[in-house]
C-alpha positions as CSV (number, residue, x, y, z in Angstrom):
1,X,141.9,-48.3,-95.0
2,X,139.9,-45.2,-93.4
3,X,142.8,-42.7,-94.6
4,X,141.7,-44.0,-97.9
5,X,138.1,-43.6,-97.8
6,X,138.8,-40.0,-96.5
7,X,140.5,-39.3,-99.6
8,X,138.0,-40.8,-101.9
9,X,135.2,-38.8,-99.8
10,X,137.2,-35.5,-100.4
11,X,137.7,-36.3,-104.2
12,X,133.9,-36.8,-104.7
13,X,133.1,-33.9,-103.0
14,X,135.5,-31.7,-105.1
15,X,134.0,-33.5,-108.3
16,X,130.5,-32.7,-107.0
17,X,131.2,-29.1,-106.5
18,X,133.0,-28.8,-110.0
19,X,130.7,-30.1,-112.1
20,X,127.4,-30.1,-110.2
21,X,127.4,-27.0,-108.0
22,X,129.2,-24.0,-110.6
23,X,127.4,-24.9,-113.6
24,X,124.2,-24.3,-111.7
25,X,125.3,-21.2,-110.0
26,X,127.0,-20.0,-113.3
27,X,123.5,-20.8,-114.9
28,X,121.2,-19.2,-112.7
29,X,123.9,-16.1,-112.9
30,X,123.6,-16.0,-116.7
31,X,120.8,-17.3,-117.4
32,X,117.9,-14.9,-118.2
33,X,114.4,-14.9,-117.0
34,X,111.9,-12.4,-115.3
35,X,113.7,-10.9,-112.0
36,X,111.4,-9.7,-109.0
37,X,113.4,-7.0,-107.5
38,X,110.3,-5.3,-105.5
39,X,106.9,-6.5,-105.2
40,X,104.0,-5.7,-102.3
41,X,101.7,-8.7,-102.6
42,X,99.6,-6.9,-100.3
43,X,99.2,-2.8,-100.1
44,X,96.7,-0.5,-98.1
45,X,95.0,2.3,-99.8
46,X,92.9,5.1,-97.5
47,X,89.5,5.4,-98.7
48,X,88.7,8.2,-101.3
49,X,92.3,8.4,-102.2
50,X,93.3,7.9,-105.5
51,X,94.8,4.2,-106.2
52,X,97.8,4.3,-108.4
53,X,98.9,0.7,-109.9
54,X,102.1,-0.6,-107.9
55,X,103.5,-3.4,-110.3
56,X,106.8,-3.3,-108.1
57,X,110.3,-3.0,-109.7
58,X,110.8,-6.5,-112.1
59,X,113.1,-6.9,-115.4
60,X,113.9,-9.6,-117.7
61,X,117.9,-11.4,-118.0
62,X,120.5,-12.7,-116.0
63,X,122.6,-11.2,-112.8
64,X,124.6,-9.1,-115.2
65,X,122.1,-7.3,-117.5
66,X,118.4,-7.4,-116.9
67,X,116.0,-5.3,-119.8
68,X,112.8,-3.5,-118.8
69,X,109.5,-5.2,-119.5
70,X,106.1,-4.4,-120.4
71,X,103.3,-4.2,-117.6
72,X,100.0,-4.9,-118.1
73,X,97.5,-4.3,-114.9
74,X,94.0,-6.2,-114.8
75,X,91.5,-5.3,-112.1
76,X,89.5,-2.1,-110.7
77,X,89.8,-0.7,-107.2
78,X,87.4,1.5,-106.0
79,X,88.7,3.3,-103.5
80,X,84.8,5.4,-102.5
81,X,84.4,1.9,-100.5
82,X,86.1,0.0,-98.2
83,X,87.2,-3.7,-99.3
84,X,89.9,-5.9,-100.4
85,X,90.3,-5.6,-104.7
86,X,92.6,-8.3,-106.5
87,X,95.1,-6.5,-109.4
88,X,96.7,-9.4,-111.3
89,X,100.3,-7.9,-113.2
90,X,101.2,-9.3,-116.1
91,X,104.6,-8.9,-117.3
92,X,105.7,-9.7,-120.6
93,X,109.3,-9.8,-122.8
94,X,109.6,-10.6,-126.4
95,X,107.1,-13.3,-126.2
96,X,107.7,-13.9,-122.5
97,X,105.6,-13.5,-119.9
98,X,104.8,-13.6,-116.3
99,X,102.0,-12.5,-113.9
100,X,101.5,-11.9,-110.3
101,X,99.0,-11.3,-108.0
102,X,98.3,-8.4,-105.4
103,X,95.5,-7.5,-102.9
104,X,94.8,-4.0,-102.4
105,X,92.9,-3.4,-99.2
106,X,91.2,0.0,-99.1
107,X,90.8,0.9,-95.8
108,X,90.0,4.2,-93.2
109,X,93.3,4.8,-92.0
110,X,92.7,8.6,-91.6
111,X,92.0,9.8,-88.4
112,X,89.5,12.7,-87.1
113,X,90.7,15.9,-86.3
114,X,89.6,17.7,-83.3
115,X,89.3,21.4,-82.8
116,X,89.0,23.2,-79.5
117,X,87.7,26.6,-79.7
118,X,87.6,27.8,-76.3
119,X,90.4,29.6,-74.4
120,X,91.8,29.8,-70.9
121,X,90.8,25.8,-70.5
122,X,90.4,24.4,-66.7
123,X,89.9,21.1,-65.2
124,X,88.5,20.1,-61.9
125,X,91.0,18.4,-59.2
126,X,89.7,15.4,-60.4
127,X,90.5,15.2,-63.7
128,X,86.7,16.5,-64.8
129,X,86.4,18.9,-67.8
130,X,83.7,21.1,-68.4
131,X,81.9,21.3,-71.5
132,X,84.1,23.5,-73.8
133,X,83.2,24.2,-77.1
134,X,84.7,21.7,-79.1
135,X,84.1,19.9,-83.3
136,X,85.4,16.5,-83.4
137,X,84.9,15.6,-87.3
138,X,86.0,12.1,-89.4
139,X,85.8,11.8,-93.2
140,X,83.7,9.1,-92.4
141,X,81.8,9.1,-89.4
142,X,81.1,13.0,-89.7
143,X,80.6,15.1,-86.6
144,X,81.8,12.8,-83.9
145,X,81.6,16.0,-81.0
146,X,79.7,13.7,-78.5
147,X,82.1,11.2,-78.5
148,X,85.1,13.3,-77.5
149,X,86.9,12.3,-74.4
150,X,88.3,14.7,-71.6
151,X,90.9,14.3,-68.9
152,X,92.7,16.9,-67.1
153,X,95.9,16.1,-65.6
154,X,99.2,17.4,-65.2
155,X,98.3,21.1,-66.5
156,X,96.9,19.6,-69.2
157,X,93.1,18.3,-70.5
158,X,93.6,15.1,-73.1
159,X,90.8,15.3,-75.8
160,X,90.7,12.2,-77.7
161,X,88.2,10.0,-80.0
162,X,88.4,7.1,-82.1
163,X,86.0,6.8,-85.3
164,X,84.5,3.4,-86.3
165,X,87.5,2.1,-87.8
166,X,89.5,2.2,-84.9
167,X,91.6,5.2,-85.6
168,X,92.4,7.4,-82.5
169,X,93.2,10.9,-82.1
170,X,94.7,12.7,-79.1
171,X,94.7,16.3,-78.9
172,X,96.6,17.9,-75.3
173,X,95.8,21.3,-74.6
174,X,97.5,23.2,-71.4
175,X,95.2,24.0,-69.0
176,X,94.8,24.8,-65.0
177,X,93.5,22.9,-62.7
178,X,90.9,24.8,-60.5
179,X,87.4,24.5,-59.2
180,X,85.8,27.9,-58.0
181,X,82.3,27.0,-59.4
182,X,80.3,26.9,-56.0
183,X,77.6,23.8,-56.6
184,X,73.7,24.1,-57.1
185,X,71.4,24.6,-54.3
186,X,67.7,24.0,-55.0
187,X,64.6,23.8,-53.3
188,X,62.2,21.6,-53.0
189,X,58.7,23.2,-53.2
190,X,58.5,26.7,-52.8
191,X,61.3,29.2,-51.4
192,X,57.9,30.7,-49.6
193,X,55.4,28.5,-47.6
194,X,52.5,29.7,-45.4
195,X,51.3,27.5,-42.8
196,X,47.7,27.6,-40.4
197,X,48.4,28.0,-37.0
198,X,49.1,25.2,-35.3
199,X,49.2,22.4,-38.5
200,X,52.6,20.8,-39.1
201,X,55.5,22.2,-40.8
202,X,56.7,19.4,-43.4
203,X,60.6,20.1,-44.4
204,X,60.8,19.6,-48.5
205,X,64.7,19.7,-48.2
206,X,66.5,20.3,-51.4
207,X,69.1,19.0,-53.8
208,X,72.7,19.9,-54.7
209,X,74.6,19.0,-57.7
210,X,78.2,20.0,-58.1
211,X,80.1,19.8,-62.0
212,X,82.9,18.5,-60.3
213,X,81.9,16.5,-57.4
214,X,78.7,15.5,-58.8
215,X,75.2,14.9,-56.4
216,X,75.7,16.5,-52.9
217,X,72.2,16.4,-51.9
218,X,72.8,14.2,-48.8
219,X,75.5,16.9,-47.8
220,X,73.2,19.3,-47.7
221,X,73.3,21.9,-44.1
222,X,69.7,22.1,-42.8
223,X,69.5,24.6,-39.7
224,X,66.4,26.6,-39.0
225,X,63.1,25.8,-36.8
226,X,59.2,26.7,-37.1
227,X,57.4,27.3,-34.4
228,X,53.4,26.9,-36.0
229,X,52.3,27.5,-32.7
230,X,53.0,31.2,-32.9
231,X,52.0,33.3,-36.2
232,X,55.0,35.4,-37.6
233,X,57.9,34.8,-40.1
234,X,61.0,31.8,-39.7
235,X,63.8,31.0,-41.8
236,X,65.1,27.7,-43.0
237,X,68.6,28.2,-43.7
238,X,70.7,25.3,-46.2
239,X,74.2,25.0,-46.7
240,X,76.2,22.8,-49.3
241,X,80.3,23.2,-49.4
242,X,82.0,21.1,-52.1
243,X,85.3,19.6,-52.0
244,X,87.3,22.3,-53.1
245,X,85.8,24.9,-50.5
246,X,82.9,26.7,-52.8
247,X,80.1,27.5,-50.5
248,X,76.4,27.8,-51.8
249,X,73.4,28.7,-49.5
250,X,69.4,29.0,-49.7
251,X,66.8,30.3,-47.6
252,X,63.8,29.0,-47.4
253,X,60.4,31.5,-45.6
254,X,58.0,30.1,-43.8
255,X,55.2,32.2,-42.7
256,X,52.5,31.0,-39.9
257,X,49.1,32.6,-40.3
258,X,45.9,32.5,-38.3
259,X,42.5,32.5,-39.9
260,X,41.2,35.3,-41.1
261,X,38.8,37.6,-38.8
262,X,36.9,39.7,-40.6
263,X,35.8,41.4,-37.5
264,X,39.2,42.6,-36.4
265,X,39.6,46.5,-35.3
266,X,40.3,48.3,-38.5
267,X,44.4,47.9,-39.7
268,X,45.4,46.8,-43.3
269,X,42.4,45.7,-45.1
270,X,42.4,43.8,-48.3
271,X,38.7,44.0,-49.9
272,X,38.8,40.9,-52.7
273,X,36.0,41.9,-55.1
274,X,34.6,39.5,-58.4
275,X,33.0,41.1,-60.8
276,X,30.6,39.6,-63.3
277,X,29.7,36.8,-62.2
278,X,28.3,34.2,-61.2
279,X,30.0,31.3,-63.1
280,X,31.2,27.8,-62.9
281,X,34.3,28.5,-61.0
282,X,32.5,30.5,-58.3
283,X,31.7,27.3,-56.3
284,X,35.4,27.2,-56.0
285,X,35.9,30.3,-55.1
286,X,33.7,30.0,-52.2
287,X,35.0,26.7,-50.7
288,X,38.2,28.6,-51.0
289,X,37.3,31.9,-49.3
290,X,35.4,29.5,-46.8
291,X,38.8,27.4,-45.8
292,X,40.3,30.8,-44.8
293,X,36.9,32.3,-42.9
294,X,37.8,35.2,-45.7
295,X,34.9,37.6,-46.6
296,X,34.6,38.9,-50.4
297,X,32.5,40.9,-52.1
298,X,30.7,40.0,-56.0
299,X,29.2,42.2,-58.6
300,X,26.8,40.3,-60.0
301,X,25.2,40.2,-63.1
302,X,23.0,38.2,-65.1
303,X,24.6,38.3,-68.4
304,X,24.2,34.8,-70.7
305,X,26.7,32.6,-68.9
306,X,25.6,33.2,-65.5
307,X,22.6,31.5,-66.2
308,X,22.2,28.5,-63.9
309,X,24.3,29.7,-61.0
310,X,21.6,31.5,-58.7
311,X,22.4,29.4,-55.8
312,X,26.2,30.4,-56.2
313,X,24.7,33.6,-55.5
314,X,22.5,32.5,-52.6
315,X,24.8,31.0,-50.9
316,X,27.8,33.6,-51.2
317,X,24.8,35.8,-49.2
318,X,24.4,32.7,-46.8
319,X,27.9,32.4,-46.2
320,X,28.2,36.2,-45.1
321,X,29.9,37.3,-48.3
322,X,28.2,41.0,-49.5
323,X,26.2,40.9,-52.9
324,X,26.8,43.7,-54.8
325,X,25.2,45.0,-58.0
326,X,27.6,45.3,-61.4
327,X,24.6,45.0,-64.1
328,X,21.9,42.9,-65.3
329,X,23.0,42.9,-68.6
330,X,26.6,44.1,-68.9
331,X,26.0,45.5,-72.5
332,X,27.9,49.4,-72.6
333,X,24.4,50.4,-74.0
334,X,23.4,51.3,-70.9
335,X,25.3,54.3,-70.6
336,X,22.7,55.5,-73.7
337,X,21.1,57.2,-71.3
338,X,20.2,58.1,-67.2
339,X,17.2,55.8,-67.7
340,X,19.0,53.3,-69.3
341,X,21.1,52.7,-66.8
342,X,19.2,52.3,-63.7
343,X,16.3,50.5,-65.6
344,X,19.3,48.0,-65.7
345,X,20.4,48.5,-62.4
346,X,17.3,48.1,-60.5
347,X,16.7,45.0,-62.4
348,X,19.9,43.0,-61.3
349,X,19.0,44.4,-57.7
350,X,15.4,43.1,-58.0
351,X,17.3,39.7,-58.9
352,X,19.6,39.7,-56.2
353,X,16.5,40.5,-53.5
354,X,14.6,37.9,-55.5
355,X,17.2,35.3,-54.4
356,X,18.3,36.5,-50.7
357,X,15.6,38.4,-49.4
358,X,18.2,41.6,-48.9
359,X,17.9,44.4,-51.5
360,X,21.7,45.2,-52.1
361,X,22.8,49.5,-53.0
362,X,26.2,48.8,-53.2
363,X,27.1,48.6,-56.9
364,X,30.1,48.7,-59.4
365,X,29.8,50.2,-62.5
366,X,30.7,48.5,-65.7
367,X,34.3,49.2,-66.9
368,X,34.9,51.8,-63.5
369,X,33.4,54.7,-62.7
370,X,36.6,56.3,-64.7
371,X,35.6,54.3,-68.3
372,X,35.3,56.4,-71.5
373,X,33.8,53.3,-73.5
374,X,30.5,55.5,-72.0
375,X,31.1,58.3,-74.4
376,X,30.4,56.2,-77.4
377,X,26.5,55.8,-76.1
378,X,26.2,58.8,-74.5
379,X,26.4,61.6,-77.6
380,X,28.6,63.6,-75.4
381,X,26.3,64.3,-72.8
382,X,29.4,63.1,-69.8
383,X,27.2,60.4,-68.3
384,X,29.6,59.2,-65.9
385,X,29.9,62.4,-64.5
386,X,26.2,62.8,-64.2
387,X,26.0,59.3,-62.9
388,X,28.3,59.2,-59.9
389,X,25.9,61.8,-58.5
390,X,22.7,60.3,-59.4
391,X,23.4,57.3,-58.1
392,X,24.1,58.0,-54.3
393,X,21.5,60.5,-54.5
394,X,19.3,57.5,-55.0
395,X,20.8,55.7,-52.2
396,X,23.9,53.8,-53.6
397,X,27.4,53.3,-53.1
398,X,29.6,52.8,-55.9
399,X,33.1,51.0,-55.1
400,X,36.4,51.2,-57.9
401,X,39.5,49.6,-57.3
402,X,42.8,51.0,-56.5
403,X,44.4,47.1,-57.6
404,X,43.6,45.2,-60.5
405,X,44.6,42.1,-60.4
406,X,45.2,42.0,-63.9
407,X,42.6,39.1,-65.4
408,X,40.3,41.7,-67.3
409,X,42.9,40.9,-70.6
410,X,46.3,41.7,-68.9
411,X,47.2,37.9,-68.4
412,X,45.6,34.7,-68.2
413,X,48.6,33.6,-66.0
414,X,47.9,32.2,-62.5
415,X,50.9,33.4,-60.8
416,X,51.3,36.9,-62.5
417,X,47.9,37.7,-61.2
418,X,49.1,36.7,-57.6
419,X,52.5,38.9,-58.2
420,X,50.4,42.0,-59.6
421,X,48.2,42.0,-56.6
422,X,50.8,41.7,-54.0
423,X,53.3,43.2,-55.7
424,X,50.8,46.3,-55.1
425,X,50.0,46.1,-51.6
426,X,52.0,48.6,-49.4
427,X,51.2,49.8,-45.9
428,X,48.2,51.9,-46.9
429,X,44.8,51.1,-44.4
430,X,42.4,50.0,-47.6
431,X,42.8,47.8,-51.1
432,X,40.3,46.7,-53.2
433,X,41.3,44.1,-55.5
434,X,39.4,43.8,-59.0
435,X,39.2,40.2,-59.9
436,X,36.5,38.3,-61.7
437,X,35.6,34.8,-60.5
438,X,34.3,33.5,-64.3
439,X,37.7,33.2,-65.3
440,X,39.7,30.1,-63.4
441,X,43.2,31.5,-63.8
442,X,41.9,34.5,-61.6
443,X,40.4,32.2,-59.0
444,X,43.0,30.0,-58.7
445,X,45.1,32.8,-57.4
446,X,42.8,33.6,-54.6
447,X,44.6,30.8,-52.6
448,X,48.0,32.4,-53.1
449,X,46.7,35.9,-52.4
450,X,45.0,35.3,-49.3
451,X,47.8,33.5,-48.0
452,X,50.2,36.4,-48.7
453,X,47.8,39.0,-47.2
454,X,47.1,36.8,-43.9
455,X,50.9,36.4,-43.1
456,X,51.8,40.1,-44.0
457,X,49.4,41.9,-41.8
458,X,46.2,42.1,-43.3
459,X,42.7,41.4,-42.3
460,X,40.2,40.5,-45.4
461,X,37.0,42.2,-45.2
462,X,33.9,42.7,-47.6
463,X,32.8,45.9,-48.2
464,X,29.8,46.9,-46.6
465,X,27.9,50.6,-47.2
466,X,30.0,51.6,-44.0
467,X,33.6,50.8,-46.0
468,X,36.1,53.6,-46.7
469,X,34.9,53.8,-50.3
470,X,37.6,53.8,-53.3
471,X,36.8,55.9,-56.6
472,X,38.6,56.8,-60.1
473,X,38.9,60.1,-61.6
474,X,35.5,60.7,-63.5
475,X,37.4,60.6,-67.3
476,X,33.3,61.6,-68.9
C-alpha cells in the first residue's frame, strides 16, 4: 500500500513539472515584455556638476532577442543646490510602455584642498605645529584656513579639515621634530624702577609663554635682592628654561635714591627750567618738585593764559623755587627795538616783585638768546647782539639751555621728552633743561626725569645769579 502511494506521488510530480512548470519557464523565456537589465533607483550627483539622465540599460522581448526602446525623461535637477530631485523614465515600444522612478540626490561630495606654502616644516616634541602659511579652500564653504588641523608625528605634520558636509581632507607633509625657540620672558612694570630710600621694594615678577610648552610663568627663576636702605643700583635677575632646554633671561634695575639736596657741594647739577608760564598744570608741577625737595627755576610771563595763576607764582617763590623773568607779553615785537624790550621786561619784573616782594634779574629771553625770529623786528640793526650786553650792564643775568627737552613743537609725547633729556645728560658739572610747565605732556615727565637724575648722580638745583651761566652763540 505505501510502495503505491510513492509511485502515485512521483507520477504527480512528473505531471506537475511537465505541464505546469515548462510551459511557464518556456513562457517567461519567450515571451516579450520590457527587460530591466540596469537601473540605479537612487544616484548621487556633486553639486554644480552637470546631471546627465541615467535611464539604465532596459529593452523590449523575450530571453532570446530583446529590441531597443524609446526613453522619455520627466523631471529637472538642479544641481547649483543641494536636495533630493525625482526623474520618472518612461519607456515605450510600439504602443507599449513602462515607467520607473529614480531619486537623484545632489550632494557636496567634493572635498577642500589644502595648500601649504611654507618650507623646511617643524613640529614641537609634542606634536604642536607652528603657524605656517597655509589656504585651506572648499567649493562651498570658501576659505576654511582657520579651521585647519595640525599634528606632528613621526617626521611628519598631518593637516586636515572637514567642510560642512562632512567631507575630510588630510594632507602629510615631512617635517622634523625640534624646538630651539627659547620662550617669552616679560616684565611686569618697568625693566627700570627707582625707589626712596628706605620705602619698600614691591617685586612685579613677570610672565613666560612658550609656543610649545605653553604658560611658564610659575616656572619662572627669580634671584636678586634690594637693599632700599642703601642708595645705589641692584639687579633682579629671571630665568625661564622650557622643556626642551631653550633658556630665556631678564633683568630687571632697581635704583634707590635719596631726596634731593639742593644744598649739596657742587657735582652734577641738573637746573629744570619752565618757561612761559604760569598755567593750569603748574600746581602739579610743584606738588611734584615738592615730593622730591627738588628746586626749579620759571620764566614767567603774563601772556593771555597765565591769567589767574598769580598764586602759582607766589607760591613757587614760597616754596624756595627762583622766579625768573621770560616776558610780560611774549609777542617777538619786542625785539622792535632796545626800548621795546626792556619796557617789557621791567614790566613782568615789576609783576613778579608785585607778587613776592623780591625784584627778580635773572631772565630768559624769548626764543634764546641765539633766535633770529628777532631779525624780522629789528630792520637789521643785530638786536640780540646788542642786547646780551645791555642787559647785564643793567644788572641781569640771562640763562640758555644746553638741553631741550623737546616740548617747544618737537613732540607732545610724554616719554620721548624724558628719553631726550636723559638721553643728553653726560658727566659734564652743569645742565639746564628747557621745559615749559603749560604744556602737561612736558610736566608729566618731570617725575621720570627727576628720578633718573637722583639715582645717576645728580643734585637738582635752581639757578640763582651766582650759577655757572649757560649761553647760545648770538646768531643776530
Amino acid at each position: 500500500m505505501k510502495k503505491w502511494n510513492l509511485k502515485k506521488l512521483l507520477f504527480a510530480l512528473v505531471m506537475i513539472l511537465v505541464l505546469v512548470v515548462v510551459p511557464l519557464s518556456l513562457y517567461t523565456l519567450l515571451a516579450p515584455k520590457f527587460r530591466v537589465q540596469t537601473f540605479d533607483e537612487e544616484i548621487k550627483v556633486n553639486i554644480g556638476s552637470s546631471f546627465k539622465p541615467n535611464s539604465g540599460s532596459v529593452c523590449y522581448g523575450n530571453f532570446f532577442s530583446c529590441e531597443s526602446v524609446q526613453v522619455e525623461e520627466v523631471g529637472e535637477v538642479d544641481t547649483s543646490k543641494t536636495g533630493d530631485y525625482e526623474v520618472k523614465y518612461r519607456y515605450t515600444f510600439e504602443g507599449e510602455s513602462m515607467e520607473k522612478e529614480q531619486m537623484v540626490k545632489v550632494l557636496d561630495l567634493e572635498g577642500p584642498t589644502i595648500e601649504v606654502k611654507s618650507e623646511d616644516l617643524t613640529y614641537c616634541p609634542n606634536g604642536k605645529v607652528p603657524d605656517y602659511e597655509i589656504l585651506a579652500t572648499d567649493n562651498l564653504d570658501g576659505d576654511l584656513t582657520s579651521q585647519v588641523k595640525k599634528e606632528g608625528k613621526d617626521g611628519k605634520i598631518i593637516f586636515s579639515v572637514t567642510d560642512s558636509s562632512g567631507n575630510e581632507t588630510r594632507l602629510e607633509k615631512d617635517a622634523t621634530e625640534k624646538d630651539d625657540i627659547p620662550p617669552s620672558l616679560i616684565l611686569n612694570g618697568d625693566a627700570t624702577k627707582y625707589i626712596k630710600k628706605n620705602e619698600s621694594y614691591q617685586e612685579e615678577k613677570a610672565t613666560s609663554n612658550d609656543f610649545c610648552d605653553g604658560d611658564l610663568s610659575n616656572q619662572i627663576e627669580i634671584s636678586g635682592s634690594v637693599d632700599t636702605s642703601k642708595p645705589g643700583e641692584y639687579q633682579i635677575q629671571y630665568k625661564i628654561q622650557d622643556s626642551s632646554g631653550n633658556v630665556m633671561t631678564a633683568i630687571r634695575q632697581v635704583f634707590v635714591y635719596e631726596n634731593n639736596n639742593y644744598n649739596a657741594p657742587n657735582g652734577k647739577s641738573i637746573y629744570l627750567t619752565f618757561d612761559d608760564g604760569p598755567g593750569k598744570y603748574t600746581e602739579n608741577l610743584l606738588n611734584i618738585l615738592k615730593e622730591y625737595n627738588v628746586k626749579a627755576t620759571f620764566f614767567v610771563t603774563d601772556q593771555g593764559l597765565t591769567k589767574g595763576y598769580d598764586q602759582m607764582i607766589l607760591r613757587a617763590y614760597q616754596e624756595g623755587h627762583t622766579i625768573g623773568l621770560h616776558s610780560n607779553s611774549h609777542s617777538y615785537s619786542i625785539y622792535t627795538n632796545e626800548q621795546t624790550y626792556f619796557d617789557d621786561l621791567y614790566a613782568i619784573q615789576a609783576k613778579v616783585e608785585r607778587i613776592t616782594g623780591a625784584k627778580s634779574y635773572i631772565i630768559r629771553f624769548p626764543g634764546g638768546s641765539s633766535n633770529t625770529v628777532s631779525e624780522s623786528y629789528d630792520g637789521g640793526t643785530k638786536i640780540m647782539s646788542r642786547l646780551t650786553k645791555a642787559v647785564e650792564q643793567r644788572g641781569f643775568r640771562y640763562f640758555d639751555w644746553n638741553i631741550a627737552s623737546g616740548d617747544a613743537g618737537e613732540t607732545t609725547n610724554t616719554n620721548k621728552i624724558v628719553s631726550n633729556v636723559i638721553s643728553s645728560l653726560g658727566n659734564n658739572s652743569t645742565y639746564v633743561v628747557l621745559q615749559h610747565d603749560i604744556k602737561d605732556y612736558s610736566v608729566n615727565a618731570v617725575r621720570s626725569i627727576i628720578e633718573y637724575g637722583l639715582s645717576h648722580g645728580y643734585t637738582f638745583r635752581a639757578l640763582t645769579m651766582q650759577s655757572p651761566v649757560v649761553h647760545h652763540h648770538i646768531n643776530n
